[in-house]
Backbone as numpy.savetxt, mean C-alpha at the origin, in Angstrom:
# Nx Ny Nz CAx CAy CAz Cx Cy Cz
-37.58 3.90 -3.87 -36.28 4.04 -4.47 -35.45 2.82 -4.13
-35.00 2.42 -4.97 -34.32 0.62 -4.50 -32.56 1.13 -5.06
-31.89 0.82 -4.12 -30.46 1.34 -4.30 -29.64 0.14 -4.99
-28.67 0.46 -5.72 -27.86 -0.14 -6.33 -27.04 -1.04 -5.21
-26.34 -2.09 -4.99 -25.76 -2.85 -4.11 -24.17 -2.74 -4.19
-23.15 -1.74 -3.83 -22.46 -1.84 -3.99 -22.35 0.05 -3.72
-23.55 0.60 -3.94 -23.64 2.08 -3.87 -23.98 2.41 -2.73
-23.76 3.79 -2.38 -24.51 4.16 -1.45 -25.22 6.19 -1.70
-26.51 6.22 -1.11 -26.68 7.85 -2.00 -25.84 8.80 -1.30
-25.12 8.70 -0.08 -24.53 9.36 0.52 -22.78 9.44 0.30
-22.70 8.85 -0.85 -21.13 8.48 -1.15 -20.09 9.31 -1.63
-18.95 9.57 -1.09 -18.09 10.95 -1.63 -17.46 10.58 -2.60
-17.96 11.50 -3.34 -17.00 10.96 -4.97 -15.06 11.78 -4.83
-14.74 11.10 -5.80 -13.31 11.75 -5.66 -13.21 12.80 -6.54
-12.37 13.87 -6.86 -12.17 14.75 -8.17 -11.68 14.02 -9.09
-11.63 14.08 -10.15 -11.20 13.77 -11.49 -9.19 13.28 -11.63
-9.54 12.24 -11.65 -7.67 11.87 -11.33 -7.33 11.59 -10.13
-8.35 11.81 -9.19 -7.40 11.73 -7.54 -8.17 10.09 -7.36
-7.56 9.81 -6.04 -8.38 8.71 -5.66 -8.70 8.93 -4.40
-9.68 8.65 -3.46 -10.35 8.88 -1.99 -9.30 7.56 -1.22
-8.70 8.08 0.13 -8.31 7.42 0.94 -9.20 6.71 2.17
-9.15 5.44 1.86 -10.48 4.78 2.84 -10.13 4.44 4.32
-10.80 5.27 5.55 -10.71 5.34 6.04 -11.61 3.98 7.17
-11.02 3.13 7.51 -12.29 2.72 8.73 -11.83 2.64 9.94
-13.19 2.89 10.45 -12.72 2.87 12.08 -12.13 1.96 12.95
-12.78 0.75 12.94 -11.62 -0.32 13.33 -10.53 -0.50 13.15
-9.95 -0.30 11.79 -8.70 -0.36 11.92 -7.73 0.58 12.51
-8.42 2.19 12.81 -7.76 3.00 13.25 -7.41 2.95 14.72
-8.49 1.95 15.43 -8.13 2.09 17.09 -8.07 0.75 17.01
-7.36 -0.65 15.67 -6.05 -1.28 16.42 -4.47 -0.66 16.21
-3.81 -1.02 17.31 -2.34 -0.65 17.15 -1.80 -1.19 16.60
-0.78 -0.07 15.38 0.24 -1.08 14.63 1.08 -1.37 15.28
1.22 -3.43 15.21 2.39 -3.55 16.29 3.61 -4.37 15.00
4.68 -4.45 15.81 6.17 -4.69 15.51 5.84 -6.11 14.82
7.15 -6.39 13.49 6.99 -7.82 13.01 7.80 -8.24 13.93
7.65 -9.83 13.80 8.40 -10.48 15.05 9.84 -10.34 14.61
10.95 -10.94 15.07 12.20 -11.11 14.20 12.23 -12.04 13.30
11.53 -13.15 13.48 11.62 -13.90 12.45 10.88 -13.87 11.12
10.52 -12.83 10.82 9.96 -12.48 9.63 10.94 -11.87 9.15
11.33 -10.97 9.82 12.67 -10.20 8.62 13.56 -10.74 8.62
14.02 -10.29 7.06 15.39 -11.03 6.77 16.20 -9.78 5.90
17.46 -10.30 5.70 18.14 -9.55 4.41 18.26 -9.68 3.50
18.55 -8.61 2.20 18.92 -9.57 0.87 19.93 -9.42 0.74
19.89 -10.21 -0.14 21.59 -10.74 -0.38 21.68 -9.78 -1.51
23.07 -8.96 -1.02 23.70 -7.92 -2.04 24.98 -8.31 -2.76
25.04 -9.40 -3.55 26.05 -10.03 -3.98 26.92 -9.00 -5.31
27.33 -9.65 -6.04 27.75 -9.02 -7.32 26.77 -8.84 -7.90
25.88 -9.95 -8.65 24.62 -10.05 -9.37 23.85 -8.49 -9.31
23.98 -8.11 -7.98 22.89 -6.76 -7.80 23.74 -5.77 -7.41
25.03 -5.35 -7.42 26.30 -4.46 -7.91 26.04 -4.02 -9.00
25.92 -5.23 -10.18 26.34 -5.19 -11.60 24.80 -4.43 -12.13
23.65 -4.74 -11.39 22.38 -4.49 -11.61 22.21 -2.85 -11.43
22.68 -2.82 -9.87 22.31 -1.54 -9.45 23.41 -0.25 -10.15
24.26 -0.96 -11.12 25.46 0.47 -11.83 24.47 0.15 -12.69
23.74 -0.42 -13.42 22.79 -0.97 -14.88 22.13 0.55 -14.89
21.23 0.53 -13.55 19.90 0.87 -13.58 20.63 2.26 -13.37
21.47 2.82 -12.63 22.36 4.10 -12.53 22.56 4.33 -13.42
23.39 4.22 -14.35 23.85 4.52 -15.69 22.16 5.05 -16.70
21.49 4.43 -16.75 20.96 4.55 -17.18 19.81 5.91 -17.54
């Protein structure tokens, strides 16, 4: 029996419409750690996105 490459015969299919959440182990026993500060930032909430955010309200 020569298996497809990308398959496996032991593979859990999902139901119809759902999708399977992929689980692996490595990533589960590293810890999620903190972004530094210098990655975050703010946005800028000027008028531009006032005038945007009554747009999308109204709507």
């Amino acid at each position: 029996m020569t298996a497809t490459p990308g398959t496996s015969s032991d593979a859990v299919q999902a139901p119809p419409g759902r999708k399977l959440l992929r689980l692996e182990i490595r990533n589960a026993e590293t810890p999620i750690e903190r972004k530094p500060n210098w990655i975050k930032t703010r946005a800028k909430m000027g008028p531009e996105y006032s005038e945007l955010k009554g747009l999308v309200k109204r709507e």
